[in-house]
PyMOL CGO cylinders between C-alpha atoms (Angstrom):
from pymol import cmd
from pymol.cgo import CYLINDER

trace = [
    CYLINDER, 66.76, 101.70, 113.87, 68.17, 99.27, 116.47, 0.3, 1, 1, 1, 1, 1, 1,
    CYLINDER, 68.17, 99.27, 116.47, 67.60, 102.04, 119.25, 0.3, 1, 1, 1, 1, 1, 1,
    CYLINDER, 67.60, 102.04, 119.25, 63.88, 101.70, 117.86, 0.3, 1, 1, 1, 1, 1, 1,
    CYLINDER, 63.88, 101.70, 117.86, 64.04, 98.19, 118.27, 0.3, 1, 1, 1, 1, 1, 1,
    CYLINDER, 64.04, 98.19, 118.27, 65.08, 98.08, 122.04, 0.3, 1, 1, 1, 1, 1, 1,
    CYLINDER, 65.08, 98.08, 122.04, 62.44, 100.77, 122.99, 0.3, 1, 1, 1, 1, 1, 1,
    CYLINDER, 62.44, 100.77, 122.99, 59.76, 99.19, 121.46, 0.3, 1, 1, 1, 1, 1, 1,
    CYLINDER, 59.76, 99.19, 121.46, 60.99, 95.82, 123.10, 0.3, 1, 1, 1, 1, 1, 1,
    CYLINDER, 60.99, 95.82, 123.10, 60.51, 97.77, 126.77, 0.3, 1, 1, 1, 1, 1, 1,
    CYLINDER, 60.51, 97.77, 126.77, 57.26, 99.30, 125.80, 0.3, 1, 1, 1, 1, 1, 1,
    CYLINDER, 57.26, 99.30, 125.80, 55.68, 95.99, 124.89, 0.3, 1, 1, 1, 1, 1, 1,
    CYLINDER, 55.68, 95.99, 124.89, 57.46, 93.69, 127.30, 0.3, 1, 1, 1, 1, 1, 1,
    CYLINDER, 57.46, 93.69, 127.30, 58.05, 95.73, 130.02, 0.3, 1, 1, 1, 1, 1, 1,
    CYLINDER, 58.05, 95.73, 130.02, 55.75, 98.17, 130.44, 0.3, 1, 1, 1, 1, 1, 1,
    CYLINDER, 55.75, 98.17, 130.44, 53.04, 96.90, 128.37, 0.3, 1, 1, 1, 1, 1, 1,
    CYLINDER, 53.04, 96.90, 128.37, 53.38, 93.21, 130.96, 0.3, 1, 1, 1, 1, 1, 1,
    CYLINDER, 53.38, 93.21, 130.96, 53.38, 95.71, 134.14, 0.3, 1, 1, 1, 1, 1, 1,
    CYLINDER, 53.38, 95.71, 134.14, 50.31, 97.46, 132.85, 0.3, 1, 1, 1, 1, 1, 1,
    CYLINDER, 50.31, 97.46, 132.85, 48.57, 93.80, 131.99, 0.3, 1, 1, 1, 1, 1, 1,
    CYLINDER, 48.57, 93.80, 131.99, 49.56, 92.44, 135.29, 0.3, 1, 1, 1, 1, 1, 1,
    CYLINDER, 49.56, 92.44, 135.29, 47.95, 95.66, 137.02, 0.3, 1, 1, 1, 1, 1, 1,
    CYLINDER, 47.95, 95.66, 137.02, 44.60, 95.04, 135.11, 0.3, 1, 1, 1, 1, 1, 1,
    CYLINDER, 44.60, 95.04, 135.11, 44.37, 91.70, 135.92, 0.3, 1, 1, 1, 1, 1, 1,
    CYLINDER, 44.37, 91.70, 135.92, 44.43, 92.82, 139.95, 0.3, 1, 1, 1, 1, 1, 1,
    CYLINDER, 44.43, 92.82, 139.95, 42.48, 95.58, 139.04, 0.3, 1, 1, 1, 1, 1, 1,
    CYLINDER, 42.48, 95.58, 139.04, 39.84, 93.37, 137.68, 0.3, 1, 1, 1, 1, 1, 1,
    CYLINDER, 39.84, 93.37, 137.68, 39.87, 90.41, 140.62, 0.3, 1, 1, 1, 1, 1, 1,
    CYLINDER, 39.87, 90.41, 140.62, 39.09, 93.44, 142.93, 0.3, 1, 1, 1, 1, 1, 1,
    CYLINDER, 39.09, 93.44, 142.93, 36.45, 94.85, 140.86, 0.3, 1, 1, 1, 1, 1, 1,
    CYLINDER, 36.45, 94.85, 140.86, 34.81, 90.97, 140.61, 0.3, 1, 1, 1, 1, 1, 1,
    CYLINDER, 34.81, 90.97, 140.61, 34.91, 90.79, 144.45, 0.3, 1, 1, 1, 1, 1, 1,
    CYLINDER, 34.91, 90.79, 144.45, 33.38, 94.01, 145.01, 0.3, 1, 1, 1, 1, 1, 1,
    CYLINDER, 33.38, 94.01, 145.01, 30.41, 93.31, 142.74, 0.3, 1, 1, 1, 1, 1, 1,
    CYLINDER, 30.41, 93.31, 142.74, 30.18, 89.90, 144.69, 0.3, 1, 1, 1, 1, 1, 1,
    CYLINDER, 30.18, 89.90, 144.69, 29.50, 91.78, 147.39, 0.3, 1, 1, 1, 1, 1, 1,
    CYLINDER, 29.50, 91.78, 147.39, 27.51, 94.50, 146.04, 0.3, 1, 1, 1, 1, 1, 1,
    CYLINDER, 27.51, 94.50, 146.04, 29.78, 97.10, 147.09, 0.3, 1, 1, 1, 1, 1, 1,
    CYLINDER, 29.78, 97.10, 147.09, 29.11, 100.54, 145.78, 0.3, 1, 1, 1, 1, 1, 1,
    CYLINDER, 29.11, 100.54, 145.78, 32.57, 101.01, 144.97, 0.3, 1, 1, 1, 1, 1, 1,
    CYLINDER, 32.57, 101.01, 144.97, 32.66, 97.95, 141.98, 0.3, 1, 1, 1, 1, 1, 1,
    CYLINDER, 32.66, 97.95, 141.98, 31.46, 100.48, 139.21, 0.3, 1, 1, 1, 1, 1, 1,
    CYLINDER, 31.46, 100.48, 139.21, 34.45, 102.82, 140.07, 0.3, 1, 1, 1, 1, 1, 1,
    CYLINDER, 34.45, 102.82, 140.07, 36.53, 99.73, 139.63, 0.3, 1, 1, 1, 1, 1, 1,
    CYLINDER, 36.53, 99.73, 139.63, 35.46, 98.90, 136.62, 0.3, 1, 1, 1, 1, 1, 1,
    CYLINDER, 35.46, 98.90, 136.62, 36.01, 101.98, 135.81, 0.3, 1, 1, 1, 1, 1, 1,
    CYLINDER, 36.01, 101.98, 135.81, 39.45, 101.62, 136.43, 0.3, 1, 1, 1, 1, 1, 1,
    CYLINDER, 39.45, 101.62, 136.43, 40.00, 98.48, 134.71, 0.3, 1, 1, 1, 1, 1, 1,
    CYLINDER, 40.00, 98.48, 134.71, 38.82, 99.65, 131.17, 0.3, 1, 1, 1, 1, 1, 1,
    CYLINDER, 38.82, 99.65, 131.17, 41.32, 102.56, 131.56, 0.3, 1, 1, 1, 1, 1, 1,
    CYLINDER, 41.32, 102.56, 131.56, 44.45, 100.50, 132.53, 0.3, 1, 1, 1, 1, 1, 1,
    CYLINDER, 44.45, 100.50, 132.53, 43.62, 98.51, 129.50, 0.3, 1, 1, 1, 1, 1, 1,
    CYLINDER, 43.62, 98.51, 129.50, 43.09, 101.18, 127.26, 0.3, 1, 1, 1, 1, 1, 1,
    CYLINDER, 43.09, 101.18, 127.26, 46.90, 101.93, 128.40, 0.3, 1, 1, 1, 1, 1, 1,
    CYLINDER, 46.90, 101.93, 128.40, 47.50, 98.51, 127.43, 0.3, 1, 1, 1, 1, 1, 1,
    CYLINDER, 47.50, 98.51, 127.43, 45.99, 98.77, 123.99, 0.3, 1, 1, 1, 1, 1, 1,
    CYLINDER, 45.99, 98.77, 123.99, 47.97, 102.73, 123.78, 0.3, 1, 1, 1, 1, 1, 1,
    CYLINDER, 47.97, 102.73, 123.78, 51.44, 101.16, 124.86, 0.3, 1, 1, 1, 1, 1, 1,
    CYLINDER, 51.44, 101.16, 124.86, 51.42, 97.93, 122.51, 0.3, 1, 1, 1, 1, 1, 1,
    CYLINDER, 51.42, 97.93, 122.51, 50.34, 100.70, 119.90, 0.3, 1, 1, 1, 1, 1, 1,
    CYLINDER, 50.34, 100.70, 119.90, 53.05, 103.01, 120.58, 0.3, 1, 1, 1, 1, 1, 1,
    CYLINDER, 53.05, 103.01, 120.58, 55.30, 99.93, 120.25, 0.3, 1, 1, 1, 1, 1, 1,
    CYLINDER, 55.30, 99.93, 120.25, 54.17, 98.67, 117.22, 0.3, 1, 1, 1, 1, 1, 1,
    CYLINDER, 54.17, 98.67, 117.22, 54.71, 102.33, 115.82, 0.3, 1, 1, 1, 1, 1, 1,
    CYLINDER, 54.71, 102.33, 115.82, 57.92, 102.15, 116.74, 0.3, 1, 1, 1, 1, 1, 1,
    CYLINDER, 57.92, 102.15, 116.74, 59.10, 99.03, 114.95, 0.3, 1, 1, 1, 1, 1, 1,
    CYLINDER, 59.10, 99.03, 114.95, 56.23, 98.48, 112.94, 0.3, 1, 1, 1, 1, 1, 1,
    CYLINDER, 56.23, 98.48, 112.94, 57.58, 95.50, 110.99, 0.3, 1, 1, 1, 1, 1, 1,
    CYLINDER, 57.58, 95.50, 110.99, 58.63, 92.37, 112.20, 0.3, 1, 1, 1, 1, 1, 1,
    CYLINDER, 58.63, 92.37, 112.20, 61.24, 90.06, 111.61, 0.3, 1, 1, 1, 1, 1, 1,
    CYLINDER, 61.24, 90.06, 111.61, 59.36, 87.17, 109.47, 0.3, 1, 1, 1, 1, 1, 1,
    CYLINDER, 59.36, 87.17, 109.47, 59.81, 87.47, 105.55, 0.3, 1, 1, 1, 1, 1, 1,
    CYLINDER, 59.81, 87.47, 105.55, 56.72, 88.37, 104.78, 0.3, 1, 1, 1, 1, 1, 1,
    CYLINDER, 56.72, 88.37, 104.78, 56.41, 91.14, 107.78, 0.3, 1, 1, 1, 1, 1, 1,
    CYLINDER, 56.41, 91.14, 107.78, 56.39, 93.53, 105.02, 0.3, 1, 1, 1, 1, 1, 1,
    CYLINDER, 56.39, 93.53, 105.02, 52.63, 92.40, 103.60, 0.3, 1, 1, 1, 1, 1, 1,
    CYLINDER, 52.63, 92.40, 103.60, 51.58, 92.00, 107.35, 0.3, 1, 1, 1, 1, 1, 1,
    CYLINDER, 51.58, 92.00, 107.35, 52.26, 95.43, 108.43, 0.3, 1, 1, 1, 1, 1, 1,
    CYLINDER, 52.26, 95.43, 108.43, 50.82, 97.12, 105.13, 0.3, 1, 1, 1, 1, 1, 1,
    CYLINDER, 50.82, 97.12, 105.13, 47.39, 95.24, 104.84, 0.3, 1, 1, 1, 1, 1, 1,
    CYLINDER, 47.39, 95.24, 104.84, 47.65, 96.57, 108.89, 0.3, 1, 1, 1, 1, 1, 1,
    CYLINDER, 47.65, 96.57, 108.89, 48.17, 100.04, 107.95, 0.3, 1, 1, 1, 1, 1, 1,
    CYLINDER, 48.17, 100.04, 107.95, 45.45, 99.97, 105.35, 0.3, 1, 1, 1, 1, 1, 1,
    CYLINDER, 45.45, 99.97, 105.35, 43.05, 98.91, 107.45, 0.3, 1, 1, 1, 1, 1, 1,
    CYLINDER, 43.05, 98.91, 107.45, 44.31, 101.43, 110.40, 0.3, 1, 1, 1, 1, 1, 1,
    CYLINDER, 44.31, 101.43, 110.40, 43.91, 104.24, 108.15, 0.3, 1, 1, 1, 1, 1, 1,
    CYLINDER, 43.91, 104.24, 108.15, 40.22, 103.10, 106.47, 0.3, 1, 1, 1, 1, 1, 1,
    CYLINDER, 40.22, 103.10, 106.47, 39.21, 103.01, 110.18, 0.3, 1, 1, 1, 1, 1, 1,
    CYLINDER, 39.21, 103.01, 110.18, 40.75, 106.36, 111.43, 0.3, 1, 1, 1, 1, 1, 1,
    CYLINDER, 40.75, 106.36, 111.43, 40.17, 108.75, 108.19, 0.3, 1, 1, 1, 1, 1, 1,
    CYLINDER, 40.17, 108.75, 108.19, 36.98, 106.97, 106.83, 0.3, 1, 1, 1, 1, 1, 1,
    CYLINDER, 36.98, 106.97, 106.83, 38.65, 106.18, 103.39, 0.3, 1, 1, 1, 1, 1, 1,
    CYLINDER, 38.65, 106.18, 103.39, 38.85, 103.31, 101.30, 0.3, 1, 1, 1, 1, 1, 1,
    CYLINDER, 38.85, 103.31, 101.30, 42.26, 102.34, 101.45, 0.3, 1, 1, 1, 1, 1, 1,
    CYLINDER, 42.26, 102.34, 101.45, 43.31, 98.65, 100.06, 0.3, 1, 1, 1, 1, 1, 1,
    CYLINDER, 43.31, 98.65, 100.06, 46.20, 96.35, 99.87, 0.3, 1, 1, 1, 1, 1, 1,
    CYLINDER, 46.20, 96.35, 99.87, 47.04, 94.57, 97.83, 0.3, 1, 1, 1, 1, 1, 1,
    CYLINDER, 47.04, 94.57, 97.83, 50.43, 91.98, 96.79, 0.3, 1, 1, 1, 1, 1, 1,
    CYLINDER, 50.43, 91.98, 96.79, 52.01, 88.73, 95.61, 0.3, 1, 1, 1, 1, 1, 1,
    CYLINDER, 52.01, 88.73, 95.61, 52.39, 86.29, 98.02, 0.3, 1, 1, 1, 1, 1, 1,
    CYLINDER, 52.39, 86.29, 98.02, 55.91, 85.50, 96.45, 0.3, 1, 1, 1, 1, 1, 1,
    CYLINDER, 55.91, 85.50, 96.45, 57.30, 88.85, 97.62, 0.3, 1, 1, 1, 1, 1, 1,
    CYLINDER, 57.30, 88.85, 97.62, 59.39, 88.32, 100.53, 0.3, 1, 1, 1, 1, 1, 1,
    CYLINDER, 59.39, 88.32, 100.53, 62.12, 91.06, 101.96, 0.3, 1, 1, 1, 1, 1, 1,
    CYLINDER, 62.12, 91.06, 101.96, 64.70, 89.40, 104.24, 0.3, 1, 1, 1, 1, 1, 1,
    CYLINDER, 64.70, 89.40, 104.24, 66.26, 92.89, 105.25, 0.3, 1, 1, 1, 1, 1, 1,
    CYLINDER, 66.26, 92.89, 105.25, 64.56, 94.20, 107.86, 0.3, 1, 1, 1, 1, 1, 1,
    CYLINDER, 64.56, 94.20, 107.86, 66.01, 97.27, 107.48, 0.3, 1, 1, 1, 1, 1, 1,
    CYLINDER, 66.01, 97.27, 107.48, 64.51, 97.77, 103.99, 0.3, 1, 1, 1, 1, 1, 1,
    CYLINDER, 64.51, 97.77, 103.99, 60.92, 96.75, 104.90, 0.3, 1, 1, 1, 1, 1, 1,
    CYLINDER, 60.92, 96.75, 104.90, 61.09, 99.42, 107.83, 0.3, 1, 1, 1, 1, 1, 1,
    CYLINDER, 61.09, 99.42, 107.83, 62.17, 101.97, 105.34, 0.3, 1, 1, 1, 1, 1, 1,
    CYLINDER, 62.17, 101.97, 105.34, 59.49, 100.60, 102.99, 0.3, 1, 1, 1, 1, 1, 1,
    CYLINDER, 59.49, 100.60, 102.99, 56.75, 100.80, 105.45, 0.3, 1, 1, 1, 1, 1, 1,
    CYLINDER, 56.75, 100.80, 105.45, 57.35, 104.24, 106.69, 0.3, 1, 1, 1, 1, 1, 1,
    CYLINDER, 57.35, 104.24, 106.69, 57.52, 105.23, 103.03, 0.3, 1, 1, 1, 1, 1, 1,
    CYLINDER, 57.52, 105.23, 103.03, 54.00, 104.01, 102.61, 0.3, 1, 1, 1, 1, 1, 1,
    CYLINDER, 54.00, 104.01, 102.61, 52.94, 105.37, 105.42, 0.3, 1, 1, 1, 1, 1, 1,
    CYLINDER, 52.94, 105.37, 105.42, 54.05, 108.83, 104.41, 0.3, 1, 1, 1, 1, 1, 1,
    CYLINDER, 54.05, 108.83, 104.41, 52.35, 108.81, 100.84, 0.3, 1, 1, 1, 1, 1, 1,
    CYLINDER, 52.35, 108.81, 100.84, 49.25, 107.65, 102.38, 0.3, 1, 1, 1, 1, 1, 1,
    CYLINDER, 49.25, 107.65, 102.38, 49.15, 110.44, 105.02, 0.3, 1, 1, 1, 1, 1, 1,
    CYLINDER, 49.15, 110.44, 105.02, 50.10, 112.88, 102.37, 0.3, 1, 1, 1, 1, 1, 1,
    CYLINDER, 50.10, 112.88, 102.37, 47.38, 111.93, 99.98, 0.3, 1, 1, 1, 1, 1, 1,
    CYLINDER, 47.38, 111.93, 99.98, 44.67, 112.05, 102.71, 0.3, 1, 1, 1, 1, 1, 1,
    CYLINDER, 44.67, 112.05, 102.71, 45.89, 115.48, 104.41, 0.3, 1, 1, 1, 1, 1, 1,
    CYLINDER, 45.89, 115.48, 104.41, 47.58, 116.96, 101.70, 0.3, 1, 1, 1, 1, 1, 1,
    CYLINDER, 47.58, 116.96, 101.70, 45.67, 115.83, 98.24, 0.3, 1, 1, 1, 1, 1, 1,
    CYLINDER, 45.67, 115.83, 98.24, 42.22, 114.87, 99.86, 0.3, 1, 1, 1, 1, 1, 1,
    CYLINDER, 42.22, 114.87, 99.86, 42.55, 111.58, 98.61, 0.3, 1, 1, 1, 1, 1, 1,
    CYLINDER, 42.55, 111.58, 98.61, 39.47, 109.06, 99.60, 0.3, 1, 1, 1, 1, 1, 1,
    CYLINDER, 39.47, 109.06, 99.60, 40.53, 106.07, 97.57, 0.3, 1, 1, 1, 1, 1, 1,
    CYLINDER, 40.53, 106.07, 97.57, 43.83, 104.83, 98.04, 0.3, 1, 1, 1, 1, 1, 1,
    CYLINDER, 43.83, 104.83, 98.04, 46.18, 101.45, 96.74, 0.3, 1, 1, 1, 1, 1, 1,
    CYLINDER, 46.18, 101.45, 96.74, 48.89, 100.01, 98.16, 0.3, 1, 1, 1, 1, 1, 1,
    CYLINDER, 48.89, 100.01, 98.16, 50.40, 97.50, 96.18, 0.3, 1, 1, 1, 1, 1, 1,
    CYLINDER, 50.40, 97.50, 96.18, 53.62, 95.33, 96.98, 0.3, 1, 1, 1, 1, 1, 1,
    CYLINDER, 53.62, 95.33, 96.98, 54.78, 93.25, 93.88, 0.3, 1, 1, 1, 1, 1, 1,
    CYLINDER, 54.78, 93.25, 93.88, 57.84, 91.87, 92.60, 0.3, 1, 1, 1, 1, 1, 1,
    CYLINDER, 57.84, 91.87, 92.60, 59.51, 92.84, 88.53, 0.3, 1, 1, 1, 1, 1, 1,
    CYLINDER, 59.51, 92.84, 88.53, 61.76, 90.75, 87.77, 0.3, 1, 1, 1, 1, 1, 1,
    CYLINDER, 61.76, 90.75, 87.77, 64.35, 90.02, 90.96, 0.3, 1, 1, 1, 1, 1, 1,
    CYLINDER, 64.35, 90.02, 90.96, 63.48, 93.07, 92.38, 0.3, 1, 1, 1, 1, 1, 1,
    CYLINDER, 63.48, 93.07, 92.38, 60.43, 94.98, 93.95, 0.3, 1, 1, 1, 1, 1, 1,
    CYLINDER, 60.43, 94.98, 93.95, 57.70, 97.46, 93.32, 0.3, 1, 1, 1, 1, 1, 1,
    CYLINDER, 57.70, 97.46, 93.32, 55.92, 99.50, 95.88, 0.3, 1, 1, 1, 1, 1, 1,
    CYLINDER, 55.92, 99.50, 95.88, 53.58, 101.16, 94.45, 0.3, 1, 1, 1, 1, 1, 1,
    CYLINDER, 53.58, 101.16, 94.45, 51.26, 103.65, 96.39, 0.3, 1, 1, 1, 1, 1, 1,
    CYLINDER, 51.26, 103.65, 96.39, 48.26, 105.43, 94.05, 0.3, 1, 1, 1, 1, 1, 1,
    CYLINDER, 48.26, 105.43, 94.05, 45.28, 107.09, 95.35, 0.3, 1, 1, 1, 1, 1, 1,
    CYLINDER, 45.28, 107.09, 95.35, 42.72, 109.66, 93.49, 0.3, 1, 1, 1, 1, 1, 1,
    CYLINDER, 42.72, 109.66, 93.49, 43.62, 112.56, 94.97, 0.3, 1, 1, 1, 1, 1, 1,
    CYLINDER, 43.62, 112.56, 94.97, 44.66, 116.19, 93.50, 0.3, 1, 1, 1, 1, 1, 1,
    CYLINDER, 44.66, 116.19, 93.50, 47.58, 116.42, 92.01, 0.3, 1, 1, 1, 1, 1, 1,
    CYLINDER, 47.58, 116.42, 92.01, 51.79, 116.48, 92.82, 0.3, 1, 1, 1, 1, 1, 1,
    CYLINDER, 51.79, 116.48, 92.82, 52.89, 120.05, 92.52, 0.3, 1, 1, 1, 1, 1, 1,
    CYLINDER, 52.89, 120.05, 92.52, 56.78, 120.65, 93.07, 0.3, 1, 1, 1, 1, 1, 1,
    CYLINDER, 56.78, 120.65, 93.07, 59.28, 120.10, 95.70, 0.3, 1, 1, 1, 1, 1, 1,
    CYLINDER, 59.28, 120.10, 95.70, 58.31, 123.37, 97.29, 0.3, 1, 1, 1, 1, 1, 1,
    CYLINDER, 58.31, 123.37, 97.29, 54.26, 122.49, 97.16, 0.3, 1, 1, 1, 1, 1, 1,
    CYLINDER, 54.26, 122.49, 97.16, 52.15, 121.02, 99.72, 0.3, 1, 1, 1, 1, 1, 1,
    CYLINDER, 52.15, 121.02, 99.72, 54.15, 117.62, 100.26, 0.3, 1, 1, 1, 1, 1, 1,
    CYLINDER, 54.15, 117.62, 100.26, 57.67, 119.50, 101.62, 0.3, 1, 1, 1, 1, 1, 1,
    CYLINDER, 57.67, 119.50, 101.62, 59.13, 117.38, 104.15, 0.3, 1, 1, 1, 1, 1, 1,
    CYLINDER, 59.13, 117.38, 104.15, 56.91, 114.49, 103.99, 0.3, 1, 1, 1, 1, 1, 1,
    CYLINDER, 56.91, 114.49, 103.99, 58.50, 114.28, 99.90, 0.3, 1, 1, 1, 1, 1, 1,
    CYLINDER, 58.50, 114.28, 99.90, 62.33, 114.96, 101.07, 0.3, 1, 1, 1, 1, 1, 1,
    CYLINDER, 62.33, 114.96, 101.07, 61.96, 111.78, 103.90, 0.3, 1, 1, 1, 1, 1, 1,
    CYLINDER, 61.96, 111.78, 103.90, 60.33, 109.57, 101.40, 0.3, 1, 1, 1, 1, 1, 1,
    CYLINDER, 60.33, 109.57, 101.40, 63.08, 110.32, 98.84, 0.3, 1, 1, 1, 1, 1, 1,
    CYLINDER, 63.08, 110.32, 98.84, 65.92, 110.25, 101.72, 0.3, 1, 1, 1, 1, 1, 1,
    CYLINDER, 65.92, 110.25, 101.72, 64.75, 106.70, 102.41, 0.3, 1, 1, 1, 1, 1, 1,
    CYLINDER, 64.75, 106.70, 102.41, 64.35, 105.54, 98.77, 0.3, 1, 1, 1, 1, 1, 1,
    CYLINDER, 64.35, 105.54, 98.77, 68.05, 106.56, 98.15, 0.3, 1, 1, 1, 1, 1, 1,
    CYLINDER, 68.05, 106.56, 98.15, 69.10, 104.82, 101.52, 0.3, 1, 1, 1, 1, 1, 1,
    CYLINDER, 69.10, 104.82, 101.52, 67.78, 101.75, 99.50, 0.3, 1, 1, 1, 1, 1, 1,
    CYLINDER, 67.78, 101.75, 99.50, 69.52, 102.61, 96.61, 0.3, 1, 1, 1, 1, 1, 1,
    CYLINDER, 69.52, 102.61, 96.61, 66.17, 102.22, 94.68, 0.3, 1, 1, 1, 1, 1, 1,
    CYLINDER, 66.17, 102.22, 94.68, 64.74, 104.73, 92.40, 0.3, 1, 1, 1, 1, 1, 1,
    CYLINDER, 64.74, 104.73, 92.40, 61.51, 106.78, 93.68, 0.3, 1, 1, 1, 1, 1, 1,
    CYLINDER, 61.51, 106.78, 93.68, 59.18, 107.40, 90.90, 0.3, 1, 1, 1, 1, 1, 1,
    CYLINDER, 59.18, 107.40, 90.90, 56.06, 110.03, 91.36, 0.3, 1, 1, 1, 1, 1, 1,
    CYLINDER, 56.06, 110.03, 91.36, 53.26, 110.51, 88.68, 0.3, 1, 1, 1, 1, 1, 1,
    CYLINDER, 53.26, 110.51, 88.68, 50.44, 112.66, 87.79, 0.3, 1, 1, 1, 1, 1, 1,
    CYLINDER, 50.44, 112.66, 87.79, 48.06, 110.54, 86.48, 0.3, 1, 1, 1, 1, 1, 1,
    CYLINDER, 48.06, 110.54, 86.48, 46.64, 111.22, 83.09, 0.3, 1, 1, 1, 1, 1, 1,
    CYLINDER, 46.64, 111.22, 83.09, 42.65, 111.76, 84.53, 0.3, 1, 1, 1, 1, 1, 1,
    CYLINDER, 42.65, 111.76, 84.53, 43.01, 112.59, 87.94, 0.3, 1, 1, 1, 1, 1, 1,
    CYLINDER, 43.01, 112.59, 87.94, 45.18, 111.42, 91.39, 0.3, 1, 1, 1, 1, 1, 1,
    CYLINDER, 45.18, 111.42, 91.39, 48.79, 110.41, 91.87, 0.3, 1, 1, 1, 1, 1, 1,
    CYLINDER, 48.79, 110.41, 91.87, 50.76, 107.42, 91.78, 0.3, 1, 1, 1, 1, 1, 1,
    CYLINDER, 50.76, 107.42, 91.78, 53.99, 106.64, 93.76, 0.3, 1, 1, 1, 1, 1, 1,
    CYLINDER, 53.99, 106.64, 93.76, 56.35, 103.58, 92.64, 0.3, 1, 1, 1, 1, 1, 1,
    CYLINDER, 56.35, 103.58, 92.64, 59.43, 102.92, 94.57, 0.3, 1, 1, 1, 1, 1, 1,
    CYLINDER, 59.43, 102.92, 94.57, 61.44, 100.22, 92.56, 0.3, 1, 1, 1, 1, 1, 1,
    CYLINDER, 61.44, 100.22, 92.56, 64.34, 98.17, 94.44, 0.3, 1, 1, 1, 1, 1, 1,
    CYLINDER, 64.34, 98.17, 94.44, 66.61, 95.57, 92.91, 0.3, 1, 1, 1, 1, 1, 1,
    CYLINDER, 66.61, 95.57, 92.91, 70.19, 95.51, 91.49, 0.3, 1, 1, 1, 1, 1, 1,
    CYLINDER, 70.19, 95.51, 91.49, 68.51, 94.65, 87.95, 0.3, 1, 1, 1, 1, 1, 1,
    CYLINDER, 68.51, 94.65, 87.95, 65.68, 97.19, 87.92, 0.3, 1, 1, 1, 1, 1, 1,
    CYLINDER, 65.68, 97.19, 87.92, 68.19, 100.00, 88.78, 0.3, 1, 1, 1, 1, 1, 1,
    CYLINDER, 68.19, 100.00, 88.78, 69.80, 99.20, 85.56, 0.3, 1, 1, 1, 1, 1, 1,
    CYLINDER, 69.80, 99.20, 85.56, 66.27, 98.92, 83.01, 0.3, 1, 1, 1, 1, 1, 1,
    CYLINDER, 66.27, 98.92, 83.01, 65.01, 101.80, 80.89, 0.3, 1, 1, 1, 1, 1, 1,
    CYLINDER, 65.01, 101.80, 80.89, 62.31, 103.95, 83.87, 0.3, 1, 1, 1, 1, 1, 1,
    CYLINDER, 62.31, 103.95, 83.87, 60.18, 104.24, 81.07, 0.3, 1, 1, 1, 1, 1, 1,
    CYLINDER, 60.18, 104.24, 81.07, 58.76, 100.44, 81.47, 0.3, 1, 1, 1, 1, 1, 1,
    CYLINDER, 58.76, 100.44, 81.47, 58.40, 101.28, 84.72, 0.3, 1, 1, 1, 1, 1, 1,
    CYLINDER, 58.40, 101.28, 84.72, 56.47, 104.08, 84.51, 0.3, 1, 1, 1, 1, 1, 1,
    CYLINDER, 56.47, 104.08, 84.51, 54.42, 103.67, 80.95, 0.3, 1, 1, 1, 1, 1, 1,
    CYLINDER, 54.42, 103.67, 80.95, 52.29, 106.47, 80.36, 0.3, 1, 1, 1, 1, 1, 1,
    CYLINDER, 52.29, 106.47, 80.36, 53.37, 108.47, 83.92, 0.3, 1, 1, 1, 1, 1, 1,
    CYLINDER, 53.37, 108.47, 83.92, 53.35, 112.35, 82.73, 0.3, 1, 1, 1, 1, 1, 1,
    CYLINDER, 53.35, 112.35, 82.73, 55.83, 112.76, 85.82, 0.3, 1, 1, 1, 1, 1, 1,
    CYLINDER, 55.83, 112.76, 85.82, 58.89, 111.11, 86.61, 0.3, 1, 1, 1, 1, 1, 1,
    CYLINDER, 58.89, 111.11, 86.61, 61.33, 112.02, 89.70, 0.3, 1, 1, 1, 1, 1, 1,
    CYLINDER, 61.33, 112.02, 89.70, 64.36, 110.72, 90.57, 0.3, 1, 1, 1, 1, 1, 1,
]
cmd.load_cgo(trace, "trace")
């Protein structure tokens, strides 16, 4: 995590500035050389939109690296991010949704929470053809819900289409020593519910999961 951290620092401050700083010289030539009419200035140009098209790759590789950041509510910010990343790239409709109350001062258990996201919305689109998807961040009680449903086919087993993708979203749910709830809904799609907090650990699942035909823990 806080090798992560430092490498996603250099990409985006070191690299990412070098690349920025080379664009900006990049551009100043290519302005003087269609001052002057030079045949040369659309090759520039040409230049310039790729060095910042490394710009735009590097700060993205960065941000995939420590997707979260260190405010409160970084959480919220990076989700309603990825749901908008993913309606963009996979032409779904994929929402966000939360209470403006929830805040998560570990940063270690956002990152964990983001990347478990991430993985049930990946697996729902590749895996379950989802093409409507929720991600909801809410609080019940003093603790959390993270709740992930989408209206795709439906969770098989352990050994089924979700394999590893499954294990590393229930490796990180126990690293948060919160419980990791998955449910075939009662018409059609899937809902995942990852519950932290010292006093949800302790309540009956059931009110967690009313009505879920398939609990995992």
């Amino acid at each position: 995590m806080h090798e992560q951290e430092r490498i996603s620092a250099e990409l985006h401050d070191g690299l990412g500035q070098h690349l920025t700083g080379i664009a900006f010289l990049a551009k100043a030539l290519a302005n003087k050389l269609h001052s002057r009419d030079a045949p040369e200035a659309p090759e520039t140009d040409q230049i310039v939109g790729l060095i910042n098209q490394a710009v735009a790759n590097t700060r993205s590789l960065a941000r995939g690296l420590q997707p979260v950041g260190p405010e409160d509510n970084a959480l919220s910010v990076a989700l309603l991010q990825l749901a908008g990343d993913i309606s963009k790239v996979y032409a779904v409709d994929c929402k966000f949704s939360t209470d403006d109350t929830v805040r998560i001062f570990s940063r270690d258990a956002a990152h964990h929470l983001y990347r478990i996201a991430q993985e049930a919305v990946n697996n729902a689109i590749t895996h379950g053809g989802a093409n409507q998807i929720t991600i909801e961040l809410s609080k019940f009680g003093r603790g959390i819900v993270l709740s992930i449903t989408n209206n795709g086919t439906a969770y098989i087993d352990d050994t089924g289409r979700l394999g590893q993708g499954l294990f590393s979203m229930r490796r990180r749910a126990q690293i948060l020593r919160a419980k990791f709830l998955l449910e075939n809904l009662p018409v059609s799609g899937v809902r995942l519910r990852i519950v932290m907090g010292s006093k949800i650990s302790k309540m009956n699942e059931a009110s967690v999961t009313k009505g879920s035909k398939k609990d995992t823990l």
